[in-house]
N, C-alpha and C positions, 0 to 999 in steps of 0.2 A: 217813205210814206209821208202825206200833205193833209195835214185836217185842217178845214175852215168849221171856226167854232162861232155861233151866234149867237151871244146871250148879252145886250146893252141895254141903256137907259136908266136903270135903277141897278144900286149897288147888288137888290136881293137877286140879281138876276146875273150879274158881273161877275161876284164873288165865287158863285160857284161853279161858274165857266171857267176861272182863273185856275182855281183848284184843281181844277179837271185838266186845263194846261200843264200845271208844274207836275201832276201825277204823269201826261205822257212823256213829256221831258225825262222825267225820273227813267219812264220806264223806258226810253230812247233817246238818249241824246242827241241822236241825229235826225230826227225827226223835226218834219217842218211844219210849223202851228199858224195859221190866218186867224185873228181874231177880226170878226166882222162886227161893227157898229154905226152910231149914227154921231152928229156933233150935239143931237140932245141929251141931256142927262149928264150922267160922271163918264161915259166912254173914252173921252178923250185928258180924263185925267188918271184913270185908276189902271188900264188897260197900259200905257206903254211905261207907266213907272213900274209893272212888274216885268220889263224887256221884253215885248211882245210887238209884231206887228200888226198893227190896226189899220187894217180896209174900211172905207166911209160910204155908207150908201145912204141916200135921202132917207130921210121918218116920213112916215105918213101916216099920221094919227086920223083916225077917221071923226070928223064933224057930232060934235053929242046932239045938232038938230038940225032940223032944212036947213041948208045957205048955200051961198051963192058955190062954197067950196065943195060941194055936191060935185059942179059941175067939169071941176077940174079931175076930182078923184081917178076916174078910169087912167087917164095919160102920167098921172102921179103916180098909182100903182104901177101900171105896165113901166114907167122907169125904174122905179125901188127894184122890183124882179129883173130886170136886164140888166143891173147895177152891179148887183147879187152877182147872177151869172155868169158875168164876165169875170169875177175874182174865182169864183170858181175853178173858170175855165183858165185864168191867166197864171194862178198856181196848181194847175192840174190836180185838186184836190181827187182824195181815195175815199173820202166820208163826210159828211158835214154832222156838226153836232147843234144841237138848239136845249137853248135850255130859258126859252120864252124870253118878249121885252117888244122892243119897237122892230126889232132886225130880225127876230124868226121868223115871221109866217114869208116874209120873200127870199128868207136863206132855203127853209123845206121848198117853197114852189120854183125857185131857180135849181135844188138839187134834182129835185124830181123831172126839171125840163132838159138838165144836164145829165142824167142817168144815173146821179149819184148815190150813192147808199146814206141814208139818212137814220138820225139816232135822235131817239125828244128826250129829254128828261126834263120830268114836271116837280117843281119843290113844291106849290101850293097843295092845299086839300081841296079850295074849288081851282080845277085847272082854268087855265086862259085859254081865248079863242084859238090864240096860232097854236100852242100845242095843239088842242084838239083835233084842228085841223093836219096840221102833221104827223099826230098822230096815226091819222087815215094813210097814210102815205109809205107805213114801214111798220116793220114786227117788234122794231128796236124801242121798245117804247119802258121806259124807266121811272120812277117818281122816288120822290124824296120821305114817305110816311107811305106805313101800309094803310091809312086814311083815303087815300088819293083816291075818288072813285074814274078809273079809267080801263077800262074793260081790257084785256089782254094784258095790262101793264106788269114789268116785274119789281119791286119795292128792294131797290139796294142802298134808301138814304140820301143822306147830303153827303157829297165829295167837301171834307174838309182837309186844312191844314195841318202836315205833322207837327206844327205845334202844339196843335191840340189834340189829335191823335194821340200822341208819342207822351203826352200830361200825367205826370208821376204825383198829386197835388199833394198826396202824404210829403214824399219825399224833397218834394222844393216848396212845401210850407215855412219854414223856418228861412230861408232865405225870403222868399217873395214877400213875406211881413215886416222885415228888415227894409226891402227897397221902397216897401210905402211908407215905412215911420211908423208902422204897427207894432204893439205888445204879441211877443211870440206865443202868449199864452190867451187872451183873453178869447172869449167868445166875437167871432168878427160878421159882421154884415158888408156885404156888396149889393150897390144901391147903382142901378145905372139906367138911362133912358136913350144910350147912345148917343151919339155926337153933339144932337140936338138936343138931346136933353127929354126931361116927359114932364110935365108940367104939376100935374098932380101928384106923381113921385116924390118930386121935391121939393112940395106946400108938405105934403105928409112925411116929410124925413125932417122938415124947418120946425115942425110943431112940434118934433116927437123926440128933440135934444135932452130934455132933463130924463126923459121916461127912460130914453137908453144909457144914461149917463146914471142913473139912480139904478140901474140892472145890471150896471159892468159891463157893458157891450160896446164894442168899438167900431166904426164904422169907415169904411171904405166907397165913397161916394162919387160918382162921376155926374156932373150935373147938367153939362152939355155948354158948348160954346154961344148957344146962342140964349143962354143963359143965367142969371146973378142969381145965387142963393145968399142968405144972411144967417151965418153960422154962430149961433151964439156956444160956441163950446167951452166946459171950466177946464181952462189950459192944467188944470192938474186931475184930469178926472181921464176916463177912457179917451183913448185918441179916436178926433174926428177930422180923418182927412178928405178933405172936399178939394175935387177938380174939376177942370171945366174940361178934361181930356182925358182920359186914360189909353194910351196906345200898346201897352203891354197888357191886352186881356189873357194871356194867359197867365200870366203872372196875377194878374187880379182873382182870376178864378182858383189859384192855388192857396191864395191868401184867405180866401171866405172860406166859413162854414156853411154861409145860406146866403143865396140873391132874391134880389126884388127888382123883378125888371120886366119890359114888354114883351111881347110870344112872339115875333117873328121864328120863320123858319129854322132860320138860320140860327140865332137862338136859342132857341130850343134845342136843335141838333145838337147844337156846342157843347151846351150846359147838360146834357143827359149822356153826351160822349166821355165827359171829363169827372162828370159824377159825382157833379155839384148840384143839391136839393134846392128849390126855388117858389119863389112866391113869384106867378106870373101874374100881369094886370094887362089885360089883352087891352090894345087901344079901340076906346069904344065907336071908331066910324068906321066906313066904307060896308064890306058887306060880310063881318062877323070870322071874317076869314081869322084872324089871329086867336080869338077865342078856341075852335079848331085845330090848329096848330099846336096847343097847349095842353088838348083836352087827351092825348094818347098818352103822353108822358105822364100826366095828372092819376092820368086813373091806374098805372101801372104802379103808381106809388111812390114818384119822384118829386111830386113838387105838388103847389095849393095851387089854385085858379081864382081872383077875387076880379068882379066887375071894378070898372074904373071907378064909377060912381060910389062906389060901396069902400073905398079904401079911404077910411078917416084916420083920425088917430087914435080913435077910440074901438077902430078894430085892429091897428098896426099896434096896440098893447095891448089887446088881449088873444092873438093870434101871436103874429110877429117877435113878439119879445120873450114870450113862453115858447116857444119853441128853438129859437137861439139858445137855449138856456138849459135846453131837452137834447142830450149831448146821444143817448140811446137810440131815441128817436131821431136825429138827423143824421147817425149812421144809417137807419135802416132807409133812409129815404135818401139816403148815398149809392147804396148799395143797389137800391130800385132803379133810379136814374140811369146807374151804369150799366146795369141789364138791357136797359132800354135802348140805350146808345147805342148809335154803329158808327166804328170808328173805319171801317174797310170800304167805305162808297167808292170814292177816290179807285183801288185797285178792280174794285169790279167793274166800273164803269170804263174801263182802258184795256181790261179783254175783253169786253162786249166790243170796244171801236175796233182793235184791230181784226174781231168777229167780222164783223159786220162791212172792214175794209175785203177781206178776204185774205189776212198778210196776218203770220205765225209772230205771236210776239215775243222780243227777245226774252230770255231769261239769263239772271245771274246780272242784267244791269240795269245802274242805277239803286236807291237803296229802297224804294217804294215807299208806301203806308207805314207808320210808327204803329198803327193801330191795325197792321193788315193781320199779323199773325195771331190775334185776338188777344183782346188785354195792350193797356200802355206797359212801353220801357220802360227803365226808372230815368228819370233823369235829374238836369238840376237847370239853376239861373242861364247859367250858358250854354247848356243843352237846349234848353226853349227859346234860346236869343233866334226872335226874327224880325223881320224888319214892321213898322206897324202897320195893321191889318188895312188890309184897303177897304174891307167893305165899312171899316169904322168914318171914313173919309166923306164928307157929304159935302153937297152943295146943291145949290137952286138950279132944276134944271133950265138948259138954255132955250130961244126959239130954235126950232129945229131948220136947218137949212138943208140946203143940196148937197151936199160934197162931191156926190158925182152923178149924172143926169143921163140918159141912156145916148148913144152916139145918135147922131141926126141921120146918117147913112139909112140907118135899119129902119124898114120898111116898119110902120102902125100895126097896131093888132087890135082889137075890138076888144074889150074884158066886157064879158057876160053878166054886170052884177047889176041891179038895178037900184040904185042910187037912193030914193024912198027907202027900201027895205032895207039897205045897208044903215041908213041911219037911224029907222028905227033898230034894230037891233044896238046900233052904239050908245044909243039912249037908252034902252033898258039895263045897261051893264052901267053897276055903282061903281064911282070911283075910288080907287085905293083909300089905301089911308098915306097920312102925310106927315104922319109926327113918327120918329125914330126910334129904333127900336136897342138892345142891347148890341148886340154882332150885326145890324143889319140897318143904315137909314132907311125909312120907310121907300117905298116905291110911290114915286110919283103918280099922278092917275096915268093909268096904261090902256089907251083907248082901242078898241080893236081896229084889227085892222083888214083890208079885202082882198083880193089878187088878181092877178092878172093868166090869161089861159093861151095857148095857142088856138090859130083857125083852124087844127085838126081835132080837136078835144076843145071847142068848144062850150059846153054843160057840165066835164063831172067834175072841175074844181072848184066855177062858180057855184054849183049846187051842194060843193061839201061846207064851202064857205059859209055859203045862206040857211044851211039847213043848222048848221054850231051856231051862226050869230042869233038865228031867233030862236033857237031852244028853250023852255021854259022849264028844265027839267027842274026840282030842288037844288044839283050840284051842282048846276050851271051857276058861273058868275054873273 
């Protein structure tokens, strides 16, 4: 069996397609995986350092207003989809998988012209245009939160990593404090804004050294590469280790008692799989979507929710530091988190594919999900050793080029979309957020995008298109 897998541009979009790789790997080793992307974004950094092949099709981000590139779109689309189709066709793909970004919406409309059986899986709570539109396109239709409003869909979670699956934190606490230069006993905090860092994090971890140093709290801080903290810590007081990196987040999550960090999806998924209580500070742009993401966990009893705005130091000591300190209470709000968590997305989403391929999948190989049989292993330091996390890996995305252009041979096609409407529709969709999240750099802005149709079906994929991109519903993004 041959799956091409679509999910680039942003790591929250990468990561969980990878995952979803190494779960069919696991579950076949003989099994052959196409990862499709584009050369914008991390695609071309995150995708072949986990051994994967990467197919390159043109981005075609749609214009956020009239311009001249209006005018190009149709013949830009109609190549991304022949680009698409041709990988398809050139490794005889049995299924395509999308799991949204710049390379879904022409991976579903080159499956659908190819006859392919197609699979969405949505992480956001407001889904993106290409899902939705692909969604129209197959029954296989999956999301990441029973939040997701997406009509037929099944809720089986984020496909994560058995490192975190498989996350014993009782049992490799006492090591993983050891590898940070932590006290094995004191009450510990994990402060993190991924790669990048969160800016208001840590102005409010900078101000709040004596208040946790005068509590006995020890702090585990990741502050982001692309930014300096100034740590006044009393070298004889609680340890306060500050990085500009942490690449063993599992190891970090076994170490804390409680986190302080942004709601990405991905995120969230982690930290309520591993069954670690959290103080989430959702990034206050784009269009609320993180806030969202936070709010399912929150209310089940895993973790706080504070506006970005509203996190001073004068509420991170009177929240934050009592409850570190509340050893009862962040059991029971351990214990919630991990209720909440699914740790078996990964195994369900790999019988759904070879569902959906029409092919019995093996049993008895490969070792699957650490989290499939419900509940983690025990494990320890060396049990969790993996290599470090890609989606922690960020960078500025690139301009987006061609990588490959449709042949000159093949005769024109007409795409049905009407260029006005396409851009207002891209205008009315906010753009992401851009500042980094714990497990997850933010997603770039991810513009929608339109397609291209054959001269026999004409009207019903530019009108699924047109009819997603100006929807004005509340869940619409």
């Amino acid at each position: 069996m041959h799956v091409v897998i679509a999910g680039g541009g942003s790591a929250g979009h990468i990561e969980p397609a990878l995952n979803t790789a190494d779960a069919l790997r696991r579950a076949d080793p003989l099994i052959g995986i196409t990862m499709l992307g584009t050369e914008k974004g991390l695609d071309t950094k995150l995708i072949p350092a986990r051994g994967y092949e990467l197919r390159l099709i043109p981005a075609v981000p749609l214009p956020r207003k009239p311009s001249a590139a209006l005018l190009t779109l149709p013949s830009r689309l109609l190549g991304t989809v022949k680009a698409a189709q041709q990988v398809i066709t050139d490794v005889d793909a049995d299924v395509v998988i999308g799991f949204g970004g710049y390379v879904a919406l022409p991976a579903y409309l080159a499956a659908r012209r190819a006859k392919r059986p197609i699979v969405v899986h949505e992480a956001n709570i407001r889904p993106g245009l290409a899902n939705r539109v692909g969604a129209k396109f197959t029954d296989h239709v999956l999301t990441g939160s029973p939040a997701v409003p997406m009509p037929g869909a099944t809720c089986v979670g984020m496909p994560l990593r058995p490192a975190i699956t498989g996350l014993d934190r009782a049992a490799v606490r006492a090591e993983a404090r050891k590898a940070f230069g932590l006290d094995p006993d004191r009450p510990t905090l994990l402060v993190t804004g991924g790669s990048q860092g969160a800016r208001r994090l840590n102005d409010t971890m900078v101000a709040s050294v004596k208040t946790l140093h005068d509590a006995g709290i020890q702090v585990l801080h990741s502050y982001g590469d692309k930014n300096a903290v100034a740590i006044e810590a009393d070298p004889d007081g609680p340890p306060y280790v500050a990085r500009p990196y942490v690449d063993r987040m599992d190891l970090a999550y076994a170490a804390a008692d409680l986190a302080m960090t942004r709601s990405g999806m991905m995120t969230c998924s982690e930290l309520a799989a591993v069954g670690l209580p959290s103080v989430y500070v959702p990034l206050p742009v784009g269009n609320g979507e993180q806030r969202l993401n936070a709010a399912p966990v929150v209310a089940a009893g895993g973790g706080l929710v504070i506006d970005d705005a509203a996190l001073t130091p004068q509420w991170f000591a009177a929240n934050v530091v009592p409850l570190l300190l509340d050893a009862e209470r962040l059991t029971a709000m351990s214990e919630a988190a991990r209720r909440f968590g699914i740790r078996d997305a990964d195994e369900k989403i790999v019988d759904l594919v070879f569902a959906a391929a029409g092919v019995t999948r093996p049993r008895g190989v490969g070792a699957g999900s650490a989290g499939s049989a419900g509940g983690a292993a025990t494990g320890s330091v060396a049990q969790a050793a993996e290599t470090a996390k890609a989606a922690e890996v960020t960078a500025e995305p690139a301009e987006a080029t061609a990588a490959e252009t449709a042949k000159a041979a093949e005769p024109a096609e007409v795409i049905a979309v009407e260029p006005a409407e396409v851009a207002k529709s891209a205008a009315s969709e906010p753009a992401e957020p851009v500042e980094a999240t714990a497990a997850e750099p933010a997603k770039a802005a991810e513009p929608a995008e339109a397609t291209a149709t054959e001269p026999a079906e004409p009207a019903e994929v530019p009108a699924a298109v047109a009819a997603e991109a100006t929807a004005t519903e509340d869940g619409d993004r």
